[in-house]
C-alpha positions as CSV (number, residue, x, y, z in Angstrom):
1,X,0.0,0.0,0.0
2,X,2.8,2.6,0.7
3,X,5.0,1.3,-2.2
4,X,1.3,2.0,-4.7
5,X,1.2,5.6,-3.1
6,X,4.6,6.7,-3.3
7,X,4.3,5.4,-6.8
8,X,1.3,7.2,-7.3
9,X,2.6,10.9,-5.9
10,X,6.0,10.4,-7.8
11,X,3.6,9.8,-11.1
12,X,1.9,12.8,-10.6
13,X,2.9,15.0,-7.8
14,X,6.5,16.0,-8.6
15,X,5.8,19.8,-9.8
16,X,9.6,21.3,-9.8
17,X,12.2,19.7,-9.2
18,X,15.7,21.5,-9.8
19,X,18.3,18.6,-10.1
20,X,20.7,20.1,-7.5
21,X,17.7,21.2,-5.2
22,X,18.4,21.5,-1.5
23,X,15.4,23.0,0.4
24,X,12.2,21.1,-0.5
25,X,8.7,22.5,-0.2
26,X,5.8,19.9,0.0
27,X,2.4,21.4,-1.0
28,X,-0.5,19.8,0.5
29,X,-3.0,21.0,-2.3
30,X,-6.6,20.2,-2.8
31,X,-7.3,20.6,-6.3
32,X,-10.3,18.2,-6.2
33,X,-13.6,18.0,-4.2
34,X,-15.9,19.9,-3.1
35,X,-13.8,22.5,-1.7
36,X,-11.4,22.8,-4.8
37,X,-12.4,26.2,-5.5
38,X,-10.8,27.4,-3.0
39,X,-7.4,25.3,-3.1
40,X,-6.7,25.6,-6.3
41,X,-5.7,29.8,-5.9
42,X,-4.0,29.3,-2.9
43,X,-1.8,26.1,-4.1
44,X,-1.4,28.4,-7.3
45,X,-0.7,31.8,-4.8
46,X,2.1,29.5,-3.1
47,X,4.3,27.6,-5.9
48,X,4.0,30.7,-8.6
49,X,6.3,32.7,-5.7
50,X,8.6,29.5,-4.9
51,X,8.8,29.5,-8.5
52,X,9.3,32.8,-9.4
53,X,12.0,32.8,-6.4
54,X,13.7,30.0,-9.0
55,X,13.5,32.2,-11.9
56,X,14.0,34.8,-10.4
57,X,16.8,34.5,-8.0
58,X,18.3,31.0,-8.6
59,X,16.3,29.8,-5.5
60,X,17.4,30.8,-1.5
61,X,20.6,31.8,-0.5
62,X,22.5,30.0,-3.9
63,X,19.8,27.1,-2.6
64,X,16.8,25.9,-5.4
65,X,13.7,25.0,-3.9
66,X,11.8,21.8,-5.0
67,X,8.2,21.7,-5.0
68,X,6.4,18.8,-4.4
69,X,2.8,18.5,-4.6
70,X,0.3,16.2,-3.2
71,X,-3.5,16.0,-3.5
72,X,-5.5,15.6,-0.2
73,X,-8.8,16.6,-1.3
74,X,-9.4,18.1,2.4
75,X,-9.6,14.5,3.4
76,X,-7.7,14.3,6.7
77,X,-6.6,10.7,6.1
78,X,-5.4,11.8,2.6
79,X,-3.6,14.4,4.7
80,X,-2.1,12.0,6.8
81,X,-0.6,9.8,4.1
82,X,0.8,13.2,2.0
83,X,3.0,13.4,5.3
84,X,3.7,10.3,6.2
85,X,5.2,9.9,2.2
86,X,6.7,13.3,1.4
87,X,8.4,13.6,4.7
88,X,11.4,11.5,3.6
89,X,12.1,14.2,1.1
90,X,13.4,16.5,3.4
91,X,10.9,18.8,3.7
92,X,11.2,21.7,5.7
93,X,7.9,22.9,6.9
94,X,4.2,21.8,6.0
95,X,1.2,24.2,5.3
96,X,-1.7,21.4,5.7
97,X,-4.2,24.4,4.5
98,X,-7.1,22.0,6.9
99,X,-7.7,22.2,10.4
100,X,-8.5,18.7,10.8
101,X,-5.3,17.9,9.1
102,X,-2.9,20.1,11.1
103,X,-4.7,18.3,14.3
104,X,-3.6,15.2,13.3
105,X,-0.2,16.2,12.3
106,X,1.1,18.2,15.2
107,X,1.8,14.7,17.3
108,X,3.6,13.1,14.4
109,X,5.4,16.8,13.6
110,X,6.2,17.4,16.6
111,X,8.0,13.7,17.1
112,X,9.9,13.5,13.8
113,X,10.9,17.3,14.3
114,X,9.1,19.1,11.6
115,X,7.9,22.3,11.8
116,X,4.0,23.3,10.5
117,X,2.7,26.6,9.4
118,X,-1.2,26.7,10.1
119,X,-1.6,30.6,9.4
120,X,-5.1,31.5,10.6
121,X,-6.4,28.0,11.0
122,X,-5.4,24.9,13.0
123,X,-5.3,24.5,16.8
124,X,-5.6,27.9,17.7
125,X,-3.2,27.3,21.2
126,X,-0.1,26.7,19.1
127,X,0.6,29.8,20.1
128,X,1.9,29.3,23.0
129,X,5.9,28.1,21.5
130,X,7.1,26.7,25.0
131,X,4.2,23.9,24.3
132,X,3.7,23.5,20.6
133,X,7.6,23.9,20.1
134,X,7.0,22.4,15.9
135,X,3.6,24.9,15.2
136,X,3.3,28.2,14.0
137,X,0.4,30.3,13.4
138,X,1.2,33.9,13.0
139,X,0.5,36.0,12.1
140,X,-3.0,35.8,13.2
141,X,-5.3,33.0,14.6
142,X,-9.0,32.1,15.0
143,X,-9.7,33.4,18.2
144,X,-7.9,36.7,16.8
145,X,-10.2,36.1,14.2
146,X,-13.6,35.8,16.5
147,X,-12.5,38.9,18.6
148,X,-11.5,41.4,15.4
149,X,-15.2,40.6,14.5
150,X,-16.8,41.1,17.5
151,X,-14.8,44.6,18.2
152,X,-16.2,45.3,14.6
153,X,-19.4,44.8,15.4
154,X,-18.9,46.6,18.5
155,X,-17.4,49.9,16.6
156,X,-20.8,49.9,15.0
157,X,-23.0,50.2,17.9
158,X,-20.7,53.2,19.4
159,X,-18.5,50.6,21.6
160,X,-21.6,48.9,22.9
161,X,-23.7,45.3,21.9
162,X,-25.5,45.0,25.1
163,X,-29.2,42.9,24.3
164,X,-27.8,42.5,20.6
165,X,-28.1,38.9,19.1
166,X,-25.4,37.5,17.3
167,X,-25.3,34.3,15.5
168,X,-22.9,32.0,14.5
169,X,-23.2,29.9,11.3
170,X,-20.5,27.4,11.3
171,X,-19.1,24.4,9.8
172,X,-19.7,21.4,11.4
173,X,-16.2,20.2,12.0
174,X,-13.1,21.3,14.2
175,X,-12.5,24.3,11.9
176,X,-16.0,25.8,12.3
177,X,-16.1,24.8,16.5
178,X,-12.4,26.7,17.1
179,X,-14.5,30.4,17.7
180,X,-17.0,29.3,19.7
181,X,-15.6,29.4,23.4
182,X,-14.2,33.2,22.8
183,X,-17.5,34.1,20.9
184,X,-19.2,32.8,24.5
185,X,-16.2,34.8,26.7
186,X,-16.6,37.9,24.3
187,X,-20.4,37.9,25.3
188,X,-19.7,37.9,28.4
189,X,-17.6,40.8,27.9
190,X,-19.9,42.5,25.9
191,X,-23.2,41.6,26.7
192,X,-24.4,40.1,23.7
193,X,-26.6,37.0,23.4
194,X,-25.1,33.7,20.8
195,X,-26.4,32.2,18.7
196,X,-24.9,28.5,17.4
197,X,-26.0,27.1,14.2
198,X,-23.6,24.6,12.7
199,X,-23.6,23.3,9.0
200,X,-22.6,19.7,8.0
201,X,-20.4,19.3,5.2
202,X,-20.0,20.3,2.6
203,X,-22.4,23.0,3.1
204,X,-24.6,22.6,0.5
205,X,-28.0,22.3,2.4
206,X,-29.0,25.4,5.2
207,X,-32.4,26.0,5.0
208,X,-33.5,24.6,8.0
209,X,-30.4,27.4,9.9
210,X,-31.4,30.0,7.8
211,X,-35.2,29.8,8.3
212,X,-34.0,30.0,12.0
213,X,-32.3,33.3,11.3
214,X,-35.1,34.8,10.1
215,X,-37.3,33.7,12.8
216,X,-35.1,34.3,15.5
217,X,-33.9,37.6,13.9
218,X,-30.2,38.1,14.9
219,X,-28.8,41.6,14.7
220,X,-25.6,40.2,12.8
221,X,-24.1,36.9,11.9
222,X,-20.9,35.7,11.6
223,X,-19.9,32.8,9.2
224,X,-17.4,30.0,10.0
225,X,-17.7,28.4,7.0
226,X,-15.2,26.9,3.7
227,X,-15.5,26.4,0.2
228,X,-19.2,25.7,-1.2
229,X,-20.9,26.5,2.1
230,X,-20.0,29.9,1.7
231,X,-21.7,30.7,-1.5
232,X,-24.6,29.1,0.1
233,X,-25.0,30.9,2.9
234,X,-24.5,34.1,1.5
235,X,-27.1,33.2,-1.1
236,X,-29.6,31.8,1.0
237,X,-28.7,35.6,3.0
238,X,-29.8,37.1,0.1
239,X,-33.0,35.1,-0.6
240,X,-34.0,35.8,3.2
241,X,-33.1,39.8,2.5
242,X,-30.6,39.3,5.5
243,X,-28.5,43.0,5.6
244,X,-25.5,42.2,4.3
245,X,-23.4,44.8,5.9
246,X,-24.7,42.9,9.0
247,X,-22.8,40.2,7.5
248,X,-19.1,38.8,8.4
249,X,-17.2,35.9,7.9
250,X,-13.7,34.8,8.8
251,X,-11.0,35.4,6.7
252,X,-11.9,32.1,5.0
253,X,-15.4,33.0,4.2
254,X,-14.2,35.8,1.9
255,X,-13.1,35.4,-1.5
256,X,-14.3,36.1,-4.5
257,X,-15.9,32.5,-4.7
258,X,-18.2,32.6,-1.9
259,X,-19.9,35.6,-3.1
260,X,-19.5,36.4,-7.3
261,X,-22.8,33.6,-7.5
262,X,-25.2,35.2,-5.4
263,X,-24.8,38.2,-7.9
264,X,-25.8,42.1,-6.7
265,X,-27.3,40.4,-3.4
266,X,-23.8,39.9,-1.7
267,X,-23.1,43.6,-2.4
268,X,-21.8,44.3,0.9
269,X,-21.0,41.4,2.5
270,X,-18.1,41.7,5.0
271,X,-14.9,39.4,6.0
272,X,-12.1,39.8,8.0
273,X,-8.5,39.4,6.5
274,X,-4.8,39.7,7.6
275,X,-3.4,40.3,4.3
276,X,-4.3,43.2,1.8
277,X,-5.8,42.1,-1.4
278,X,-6.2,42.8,-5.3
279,X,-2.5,42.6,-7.7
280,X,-1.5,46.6,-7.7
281,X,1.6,45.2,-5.9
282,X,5.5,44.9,-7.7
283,X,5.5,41.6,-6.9
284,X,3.1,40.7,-9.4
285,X,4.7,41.9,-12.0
286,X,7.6,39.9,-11.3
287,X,5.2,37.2,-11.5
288,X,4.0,37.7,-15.0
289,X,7.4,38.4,-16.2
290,X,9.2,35.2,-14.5
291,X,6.1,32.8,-14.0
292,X,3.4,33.3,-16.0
293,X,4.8,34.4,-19.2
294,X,7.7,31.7,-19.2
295,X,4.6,28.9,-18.6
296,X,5.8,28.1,-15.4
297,X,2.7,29.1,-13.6
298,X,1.3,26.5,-11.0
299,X,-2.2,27.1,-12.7
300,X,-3.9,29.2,-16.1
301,X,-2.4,32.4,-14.1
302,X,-6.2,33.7,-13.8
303,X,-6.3,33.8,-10.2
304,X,-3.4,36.2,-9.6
305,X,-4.5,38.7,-7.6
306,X,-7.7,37.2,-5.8
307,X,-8.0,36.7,-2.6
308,X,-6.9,33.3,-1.8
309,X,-4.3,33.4,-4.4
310,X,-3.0,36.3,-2.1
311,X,-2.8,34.4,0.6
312,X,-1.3,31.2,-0.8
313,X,1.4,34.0,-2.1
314,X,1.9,35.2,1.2
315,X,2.1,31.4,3.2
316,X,5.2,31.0,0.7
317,X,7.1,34.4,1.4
318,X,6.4,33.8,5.1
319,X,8.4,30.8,4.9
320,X,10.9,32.2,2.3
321,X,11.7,35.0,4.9
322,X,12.0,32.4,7.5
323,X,14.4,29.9,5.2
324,X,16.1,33.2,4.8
325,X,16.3,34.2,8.5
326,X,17.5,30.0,9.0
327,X,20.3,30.3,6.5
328,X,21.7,33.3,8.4
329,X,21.7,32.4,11.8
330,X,23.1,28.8,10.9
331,X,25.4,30.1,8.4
332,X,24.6,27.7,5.6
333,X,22.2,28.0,2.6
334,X,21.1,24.2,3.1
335,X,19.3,24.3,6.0
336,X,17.1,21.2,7.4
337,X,13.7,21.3,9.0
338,X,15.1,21.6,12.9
339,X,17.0,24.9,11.6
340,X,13.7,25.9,9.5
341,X,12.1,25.7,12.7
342,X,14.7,28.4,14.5
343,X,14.2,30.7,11.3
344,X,10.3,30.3,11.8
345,X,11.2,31.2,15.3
346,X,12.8,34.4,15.2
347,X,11.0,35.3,11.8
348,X,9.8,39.2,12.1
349,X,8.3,41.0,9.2
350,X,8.5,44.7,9.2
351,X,7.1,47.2,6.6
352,X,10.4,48.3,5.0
353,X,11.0,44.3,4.7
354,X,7.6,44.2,3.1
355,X,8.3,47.2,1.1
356,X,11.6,45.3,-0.2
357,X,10.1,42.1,-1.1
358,X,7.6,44.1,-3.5
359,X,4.5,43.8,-1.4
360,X,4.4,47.3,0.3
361,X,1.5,47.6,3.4
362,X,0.4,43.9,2.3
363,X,0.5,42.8,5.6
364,X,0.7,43.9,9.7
365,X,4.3,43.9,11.3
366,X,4.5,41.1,13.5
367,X,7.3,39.1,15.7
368,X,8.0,35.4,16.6
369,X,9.4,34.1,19.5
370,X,9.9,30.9,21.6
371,X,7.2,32.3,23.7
372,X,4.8,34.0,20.7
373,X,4.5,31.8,17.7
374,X,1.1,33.3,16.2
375,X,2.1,36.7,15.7
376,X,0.4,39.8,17.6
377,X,-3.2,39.2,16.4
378,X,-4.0,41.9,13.8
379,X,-6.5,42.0,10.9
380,X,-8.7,43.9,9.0
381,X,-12.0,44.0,7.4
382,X,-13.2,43.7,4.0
383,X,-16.0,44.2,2.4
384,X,-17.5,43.4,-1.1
385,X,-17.9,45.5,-4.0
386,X,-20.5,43.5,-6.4
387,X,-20.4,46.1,-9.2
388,X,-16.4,46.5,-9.1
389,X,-16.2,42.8,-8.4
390,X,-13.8,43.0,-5.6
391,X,-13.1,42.8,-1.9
392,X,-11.9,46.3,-0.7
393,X,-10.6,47.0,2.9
394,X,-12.7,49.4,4.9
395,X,-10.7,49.4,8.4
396,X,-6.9,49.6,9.2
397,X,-5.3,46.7,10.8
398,X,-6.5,46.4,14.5
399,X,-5.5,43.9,17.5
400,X,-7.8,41.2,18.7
401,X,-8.6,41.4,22.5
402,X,-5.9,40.4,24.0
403,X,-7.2,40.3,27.6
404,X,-9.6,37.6,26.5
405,X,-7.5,35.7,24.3
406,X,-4.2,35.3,26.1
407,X,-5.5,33.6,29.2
408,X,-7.3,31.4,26.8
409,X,-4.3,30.4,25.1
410,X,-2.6,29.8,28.2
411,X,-5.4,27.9,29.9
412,X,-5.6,25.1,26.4
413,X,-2.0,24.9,26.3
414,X,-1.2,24.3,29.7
415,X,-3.8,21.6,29.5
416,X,-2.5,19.9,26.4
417,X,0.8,20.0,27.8
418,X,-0.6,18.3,31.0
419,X,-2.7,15.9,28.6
420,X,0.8,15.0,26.9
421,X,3.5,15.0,29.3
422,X,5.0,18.0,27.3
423,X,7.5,20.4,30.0
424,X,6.6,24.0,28.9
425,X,9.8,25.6,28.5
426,X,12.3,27.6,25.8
């Protein structure tokens, strides 16, 4: 069985691969199910810029990269066996791109000394670096996430949601249940009343949680939700004449796919992000010139620019700034995954670093550290344009509630820790 899917990912899998490559990249990609539509621009978003890195610059530090590919159709067990056969490559870090995935991965990371990138998804606690010492999730996290949209909310009632009903349409799944504790320790903060309606997967039948937001009348809801469950929710929004601008999803309930079907209806909807959006950036040019135009382009090159493409784009130069940041304080160019994980570590992205790369204000300033690896918790909101068919940003960056959040992180950490024998420590 392994020998048939080692077979199988060598077939078909094998994307770029210098013959004198040293650092290796495995992309977990979904290009198939029912949540394709949204894998496909970020897998895209994150070879095209390892790739244009080739073309480019002759790789890292003098260093090629070589990309390797593997399907997992969001299947966890897929997930699972992408790992468990692309490990032996030498790959540096993973970017699962699936909650349930990364849950399953941090045990067998974390033993075969690995490090994983779960940026604004996974187990939200991998935070806190003495505990989850192979996980990284800056630079922001869910319950960032769940707080930036709350405090949003909050902004729009003059600082105050007392007797205000808020609901939560989720997936059904460890992804959609990560918000729901700080959604309950925000309301008792704020005064709010929650609302829990999950979704099974894939999405593709609310009528029975929507017919309860229209009887139960919530003065906003929040979505949870991935892939095709998006653009049902937001349609069956519309066919309810929900307010849209009452409307806001996590930072994975806003692209371009989750809203372009329901038409002039989703003008309006909002989303929260940690990374700005649309192509006006150098970077992309670079892209066309080096990627696209030479036909090296992970995909047709039609989804430069969107959202998720942007963000797949952005996974990649987070962890070419941290193979970067590796190479220097080991003083080689061929670094391995235990010296990945110290760049990871002491990765800090400023503006003029930003500015440098070609991607000027594209995201906040954050800094790791042993004792901080999901950054400082700071996002924006978006919020869709139907007639210029885009998502445009309508706040500055602003920091989650760190008062609530912290002792959180603190409190699910210490227990995992407990759970797993793990000494907390730097």
């Amino acid at each position: 069985m392994k020998q048939k899917l080692l077979t199988a990912i060598a077939a078909v899998a094998m994307v770029a691969s210098p013959a004198l490559a040293e650092l290796t990249i495995v992309d977990t990609s979904y290009r198939t199910g029912p949540y394709a539509a949204n894998g496909i621009p970020f897998s895209d978003g994150y070879q095209d810029y390892f790739t244009l890195l080739n073309e480019r610059d002759g790789g890292i530090g003098g260093e090629m990269i070589n990309l390797i590919e593997c399907e997992t159709g969001y299947n966890t067990e897929k997930g699972v066996e992408c790992y468990e056969a692309t490990k032996g490559e030498g790959a540096l870090v993973y970017q699962p791109l699936s909650t349930g995935i990364t849950y399953q991965l941090i045990p067998k990371a974390t033993a075969d000394g690995i490090p994983l990138h779960t940026m604004g998804y996974g187990r939200t606690s991998a935070k806190a670096g003495e505990v989850f010492k192979w996980v990284f999730n800056y630079p922001a996290n869910y319950w960032d996430g769940a707080s930036l949209a709350i405090t949003h909310l909050s902004e729009q009632n003059d600082g105050d949601l007392s007797g205000k009903k808020v609901a939560l349409v989720y997936h059904n799944s460890a992804y959609g249940k990560e918000p729901i504790r700080t959604l309950e320790k925000l309301a008792e903060k704020h005064g709010y009343e929650l609302m829990l309606l999950p979704v099974d997967h894939p999405g593709q039948e609310q009528k029975s949680q929507w017919l309860q937001v229209r009887q139960q009348r919530p003065d906003y809801v929040i979505m949870w939700g991935w892939g095709v469950m998006n653009q049902v929710a937001i349609q069956e929004a519309v066919n309810i004449r929900f307010p849209m601008e009452n409307f806001i999803g996590i930072w994975w309930s806003g692209s371009e796919n989750d809203v372009k079907s329901a038409g002039a209806g989703a003008d309006g909807y909002k989303a929260l992000t940690f990374h700005n959006l649309g192509s006006d950036y150098p970077i992309y040019d670079d892209i066309q010139t080096h990627v696209v135009d030479t036909g090296n382009a992970a995909g047709a090159g039609d989804q430069i620019g969107s959202v998720l493409y942007n963000r797949g784009m952005y996974a990649a130069m987070l962890a070419a700034e941290a193979i970067k940041t590796a190479q220097e304080m080991h003083g080689t160019a061929a670094i391995n995954a235990a010296q990945m994980r110290d760049g990871m570590e002491n990765l800090e992205m400023t503006e003029e670093k930003m500015a440098a790369l070609g991607l000027p204000n594209f995201g906040p300033e954050f800094k790791v550290s042993c004792e901080n690896h999901g950054g400082n918790g700071f996002g924006a909101v978006s919020q869709w344009n139907a007639e210029a068919g885009e998502f445009d940003l309508i706040t500055e960056y602003y920091q989650s509630d760190q008062e609530i959040i912290q002792p959180l992180v603190e409190e699910d950490s210490a227990a995992f820790a407990e759970e797993n024998g793990i000494e907390p420590g730097c």
